[in-house]
C-alpha positions in Angstrom: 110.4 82.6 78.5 108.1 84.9 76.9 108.4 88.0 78.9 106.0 90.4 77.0 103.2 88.6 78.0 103.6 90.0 81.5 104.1 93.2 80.5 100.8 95.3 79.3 101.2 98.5 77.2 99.6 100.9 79.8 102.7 99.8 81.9 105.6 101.6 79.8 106.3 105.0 80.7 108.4 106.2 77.4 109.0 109.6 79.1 110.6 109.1 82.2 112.1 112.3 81.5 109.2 113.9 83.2 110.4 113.2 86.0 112.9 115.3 85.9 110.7 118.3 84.5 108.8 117.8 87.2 111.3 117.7 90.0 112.7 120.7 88.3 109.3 122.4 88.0 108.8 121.8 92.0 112.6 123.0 92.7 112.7 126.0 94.7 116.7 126.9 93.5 116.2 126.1 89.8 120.4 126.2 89.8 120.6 123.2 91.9 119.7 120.8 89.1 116.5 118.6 89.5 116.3 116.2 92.4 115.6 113.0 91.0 115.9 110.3 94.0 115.7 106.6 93.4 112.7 106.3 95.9 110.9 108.8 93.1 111.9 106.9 90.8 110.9 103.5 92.4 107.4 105.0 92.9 107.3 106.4 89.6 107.7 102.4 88.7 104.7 101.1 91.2 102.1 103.4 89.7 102.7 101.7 86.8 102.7 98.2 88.0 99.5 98.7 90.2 97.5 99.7 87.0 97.1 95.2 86.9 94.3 94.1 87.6 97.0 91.4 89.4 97.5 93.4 92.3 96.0 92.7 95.3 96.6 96.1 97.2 98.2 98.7 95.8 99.5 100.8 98.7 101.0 97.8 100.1 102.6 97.0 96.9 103.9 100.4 96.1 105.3 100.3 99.9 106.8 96.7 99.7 108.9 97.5 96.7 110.3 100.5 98.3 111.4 98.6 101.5 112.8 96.3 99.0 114.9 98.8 97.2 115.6 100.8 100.3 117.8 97.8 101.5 119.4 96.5 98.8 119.2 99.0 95.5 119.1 97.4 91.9 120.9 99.9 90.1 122.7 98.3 87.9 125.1 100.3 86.2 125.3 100.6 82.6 121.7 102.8 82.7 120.0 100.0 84.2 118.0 99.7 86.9 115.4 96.5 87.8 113.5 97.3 90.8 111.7 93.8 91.5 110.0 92.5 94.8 108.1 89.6 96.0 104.9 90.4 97.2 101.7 88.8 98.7 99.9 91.9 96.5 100.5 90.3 93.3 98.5 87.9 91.7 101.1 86.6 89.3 104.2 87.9 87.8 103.6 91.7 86.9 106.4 94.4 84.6 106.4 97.6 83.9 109.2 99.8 81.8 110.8 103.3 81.8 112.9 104.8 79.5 114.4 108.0 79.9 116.2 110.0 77.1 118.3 112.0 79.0 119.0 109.8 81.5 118.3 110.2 85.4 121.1 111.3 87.7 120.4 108.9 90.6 122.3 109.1 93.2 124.4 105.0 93.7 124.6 104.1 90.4 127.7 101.4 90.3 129.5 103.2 87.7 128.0 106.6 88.0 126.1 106.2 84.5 122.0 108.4 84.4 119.6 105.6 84.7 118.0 105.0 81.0 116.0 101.5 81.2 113.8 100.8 83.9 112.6 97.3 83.9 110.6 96.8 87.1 108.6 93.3 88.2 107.0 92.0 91.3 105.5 88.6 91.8 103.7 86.6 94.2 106.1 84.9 96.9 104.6 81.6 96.7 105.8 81.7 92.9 109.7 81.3 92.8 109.8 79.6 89.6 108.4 82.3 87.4 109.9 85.2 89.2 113.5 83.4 88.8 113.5 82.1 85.3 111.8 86.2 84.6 114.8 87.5 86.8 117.4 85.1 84.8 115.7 86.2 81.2 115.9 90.0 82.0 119.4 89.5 83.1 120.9 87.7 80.3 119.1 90.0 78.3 120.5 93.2 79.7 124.1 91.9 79.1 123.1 91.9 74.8 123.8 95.4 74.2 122.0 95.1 70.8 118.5 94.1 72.7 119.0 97.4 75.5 119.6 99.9 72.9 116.7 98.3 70.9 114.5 98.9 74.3 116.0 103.0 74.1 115.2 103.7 71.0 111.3 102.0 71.1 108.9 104.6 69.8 106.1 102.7 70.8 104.9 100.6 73.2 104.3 97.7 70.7 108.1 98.2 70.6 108.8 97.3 74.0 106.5 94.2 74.3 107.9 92.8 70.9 111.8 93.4 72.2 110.6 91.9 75.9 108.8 89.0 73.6 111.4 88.0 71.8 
């Protein structure tokens, strides 16, 4: 399965570091590190997927993958997290991808690793063949530690797509 052709350019945030310069920069005791919660990041990750021109609503979206995360997080371990929901506000299957340099200090990570890779997707509920063989692919992918470090050190977008294409 071709994954890069559900995943557009404008939807790869190569600087999720930002968010931490911006909890940081909103961080009344600039000793206490910067808050980075996995909502914030979660949210961070439906801005980007609401950009398609696949999603029906994008409140309701942003709000059904939150519920989704808030009961069962997919924080991997290993870096990785994969937010992912079905939803009645997308169209069709829909990704979007952080990467963060640093690495975010979310709180529930397995194996207590900063998050690095971000790979987030929602699809339409009534489509469980896509979204499965798309949740399958990214997973056997993520176990190739070749093809994650090739996703860290993208320096483009172009990158990203090509790695999630091939």
């Amino acid at each position: 399965m071709n994954l890069g052709r559900f995943l557009d350019e404008g939807r790869i945030d190569l600087d999720l570091d930002a968010l931490i310069r911006d909890a940081a920069a909103s961080d009344a005791d600039p000793d206490a590190g910067p808050p980075v919660s996995h909502e914030a990041l979660v949210r961070h990750m439906a801005t980007l997927l609401v950009t398609s021109d696949e999603v029906v609503n994008a409140t309701r979206l942003e709000n059904d993958l939150v519920l989704r995360e808030r009961r069962e997080a997919t924080l991997l371990g290993q870096g990785v997290a994969m937010p992912h929901v079905r939803t009645l506000q997308a169209r069709k299957l829909i990704i979007a991808v952080g990467i963060s340099h640093a690495g975010l200090a979310i709180p529930g990570t397995p194996d207590g690793e900063p998050v690095r890779l971000v790979i987030s997707f929602v699809g339409p509920t009534y489509d469980d063949k896509v979204y499965l063989l798309a949740y399958r692919r990214l997973g056997e992918r993520l176990q190739e530690e070749w093809w994650v470090q090739s996703m860290l050190e993208a320096e483009s977008p172009g990158e990203i797509v090509r790695a999630l294409s091939s």
